[in-house]
C-alpha positions in Angstrom: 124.3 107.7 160.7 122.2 110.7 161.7 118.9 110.5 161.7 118.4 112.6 159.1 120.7 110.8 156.7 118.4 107.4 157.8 115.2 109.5 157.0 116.8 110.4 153.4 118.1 106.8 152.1 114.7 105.8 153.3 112.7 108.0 151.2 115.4 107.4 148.6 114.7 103.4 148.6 110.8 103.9 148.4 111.2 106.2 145.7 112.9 103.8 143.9 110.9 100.5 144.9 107.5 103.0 143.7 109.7 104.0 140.0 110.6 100.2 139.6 106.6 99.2 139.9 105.8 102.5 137.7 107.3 101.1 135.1 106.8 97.2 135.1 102.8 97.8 135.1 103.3 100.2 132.5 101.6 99.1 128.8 103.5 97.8 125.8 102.5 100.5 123.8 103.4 103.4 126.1 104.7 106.0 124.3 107.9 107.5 123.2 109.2 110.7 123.1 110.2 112.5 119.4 111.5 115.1 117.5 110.7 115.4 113.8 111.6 117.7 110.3 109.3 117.3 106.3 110.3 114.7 104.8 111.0 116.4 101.7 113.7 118.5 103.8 117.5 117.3 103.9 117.5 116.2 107.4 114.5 114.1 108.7 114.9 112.9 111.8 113.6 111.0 114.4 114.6 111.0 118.0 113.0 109.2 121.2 113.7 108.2 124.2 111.6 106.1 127.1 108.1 106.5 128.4 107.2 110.1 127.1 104.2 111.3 124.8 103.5 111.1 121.0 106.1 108.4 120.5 105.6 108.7 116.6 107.2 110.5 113.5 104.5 111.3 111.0 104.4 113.7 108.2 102.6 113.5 104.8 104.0 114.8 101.6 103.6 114.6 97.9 105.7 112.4 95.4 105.9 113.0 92.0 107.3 109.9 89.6 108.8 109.8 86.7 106.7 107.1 85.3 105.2 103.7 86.8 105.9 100.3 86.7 105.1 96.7 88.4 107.1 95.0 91.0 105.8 91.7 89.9 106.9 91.7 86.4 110.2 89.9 85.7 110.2 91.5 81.9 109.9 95.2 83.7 113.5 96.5 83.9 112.8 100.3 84.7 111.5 99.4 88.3 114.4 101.1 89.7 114.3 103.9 87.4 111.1 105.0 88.7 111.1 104.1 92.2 111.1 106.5 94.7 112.8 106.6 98.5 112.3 108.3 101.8 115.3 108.3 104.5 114.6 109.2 107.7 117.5 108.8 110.4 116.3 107.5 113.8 118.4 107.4 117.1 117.4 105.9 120.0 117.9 108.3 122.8 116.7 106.2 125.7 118.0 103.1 128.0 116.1 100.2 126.4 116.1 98.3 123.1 113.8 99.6 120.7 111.7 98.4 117.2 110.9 101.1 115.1 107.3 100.3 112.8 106.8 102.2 109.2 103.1 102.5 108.3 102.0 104.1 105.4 98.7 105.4 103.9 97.5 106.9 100.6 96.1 110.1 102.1 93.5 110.7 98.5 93.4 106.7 97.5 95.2 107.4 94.4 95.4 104.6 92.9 98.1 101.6 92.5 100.3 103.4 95.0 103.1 100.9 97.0 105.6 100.7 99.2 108.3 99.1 100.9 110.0 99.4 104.3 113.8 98.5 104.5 117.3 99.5 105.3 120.4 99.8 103.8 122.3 96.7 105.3 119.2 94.6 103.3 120.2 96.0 100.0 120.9 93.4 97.5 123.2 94.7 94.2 122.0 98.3 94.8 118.4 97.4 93.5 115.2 98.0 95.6 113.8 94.9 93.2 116.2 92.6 94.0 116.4 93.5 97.5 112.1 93.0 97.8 112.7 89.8 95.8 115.3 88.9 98.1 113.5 89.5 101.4 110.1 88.0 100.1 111.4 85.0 99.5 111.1 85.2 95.4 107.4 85.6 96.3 106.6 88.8 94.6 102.7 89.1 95.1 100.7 91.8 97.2 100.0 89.3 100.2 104.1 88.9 100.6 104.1 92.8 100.4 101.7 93.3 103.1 103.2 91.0 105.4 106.9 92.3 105.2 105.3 95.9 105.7 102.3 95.1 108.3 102.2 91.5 108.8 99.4 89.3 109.0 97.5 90.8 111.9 98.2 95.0 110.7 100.1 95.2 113.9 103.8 94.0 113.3 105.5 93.2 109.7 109.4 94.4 109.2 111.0 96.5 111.8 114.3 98.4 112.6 116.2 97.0 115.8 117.9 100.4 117.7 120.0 99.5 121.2 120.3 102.6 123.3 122.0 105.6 122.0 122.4 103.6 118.2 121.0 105.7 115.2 120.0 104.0 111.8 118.1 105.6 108.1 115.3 103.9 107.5 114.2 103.8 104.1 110.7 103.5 102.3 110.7 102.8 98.6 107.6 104.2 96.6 106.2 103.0 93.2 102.7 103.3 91.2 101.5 99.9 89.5 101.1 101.2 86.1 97.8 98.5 85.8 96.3 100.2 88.3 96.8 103.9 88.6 94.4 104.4 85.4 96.9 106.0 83.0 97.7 104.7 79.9 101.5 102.9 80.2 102.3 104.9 77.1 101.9 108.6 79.1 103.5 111.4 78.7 106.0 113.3 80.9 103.8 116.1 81.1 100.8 114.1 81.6 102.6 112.8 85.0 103.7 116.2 85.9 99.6 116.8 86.9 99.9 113.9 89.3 100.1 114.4 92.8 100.3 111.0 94.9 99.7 112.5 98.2 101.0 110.0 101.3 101.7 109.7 105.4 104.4 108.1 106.5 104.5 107.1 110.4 107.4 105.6 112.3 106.2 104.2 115.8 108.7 103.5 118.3 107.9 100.5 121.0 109.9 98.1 123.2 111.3 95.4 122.0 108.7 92.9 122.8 106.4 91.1 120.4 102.7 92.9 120.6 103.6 96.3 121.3 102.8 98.0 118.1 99.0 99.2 117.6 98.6 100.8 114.3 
């Protein structure tokens, strides 16, 4: 081998002994890379890969509902009726196993806004209920909620498993407690038409290692 070629596989080799240590001191929470459209538009998307920048999807929007209701009430039978739901499809783009975070936030604290983070394969007789009665254990109450969407600490809760070059939808349902949002149950259409429940959705991208996610 010429001494050339011996210079060359040597600088090759440290090059790859300095990447390899790059990236095993490298944080948890590093981000990922994305690509993102409204979430009100057809085709909302969200694309990373490994180790880039802004490794989040986040957009806020309006939603308008057709009336409320209360996920804890067995006598309410309209909860699906009202309920509203976000897609978003997210591929994985990288090398690495991935768990993709939803966190949501009332941007103007209207009140008795909810929601819940799930995916089709969860569905349970094509009824968001059922399917948050089912995944909560029969334990519909706000602290069961909270801990499917955020968990107990704010920093895990429910997420979406991607291997590399795998692309799911994600879905977030929507609903206003009608106890809570200050309007008489009995409204009118036109009454709700002045409502504007304005709200961020954020889907964070991590490894797929327990303790990665900081909201």
């Amino acid at each position: 081998m010429s001494k050339f070629k011996k210079l060359t596989a040597a600088v090759m080799a440290l090059m790859l002994v300095m990447c390899g240590s790059y990236f095993s001191l490298m944080s948890p929470t590093t981000a990922w890379s994305y690509q993102s459209q409204n979430i009100s538009g057809a085709q909302n998307t969200f694309v990373f890969a490994d180790f880039d920048v802004d490794g989040e999807y986040s957009v806020s929007d309006s939603i308008r509902f057709k009336g409320a209701t209360a996920f804890a009430d067995e006598n309410e039978t309209m909860f699906d009726s009202v309920v509203e739901v976000a897609e978003v499809s997210v591929t994985n783009d990288g090398g690495m196993p991935a768990r993709v975070y939803a966190t949501v936030k009332n941007e103007y604290e209207t009140k008795g806004l909810r929601y819940f983070y799930f995916t089709d394969d969860m569905m349970v007789d094509d009824s968001v209920k059922a399917t948050m009665k089912k995944t909560l254990n029969g334990e519909m109450t706000q602290t069961a909620l909270d801990k499917h969407n955020i968990g107990e600490d704010g920093n895990s809760g429910y997420y979406v498993s991607l291997n590399p070059g795998e692309t799911k939808k994600v879905k977030v349902a929507f609903w206003v407690e009608y106890d809570e949002c200050g309007i008489d149950f009995a409204f009118s259409e036109s009454a709700w038409a002045t409502i504007d429940y304005k709200v961020n959705i954020t889907m964070t991208a991590t490894q797929d290692i327990d303790g990665a996610l900081v909201r």
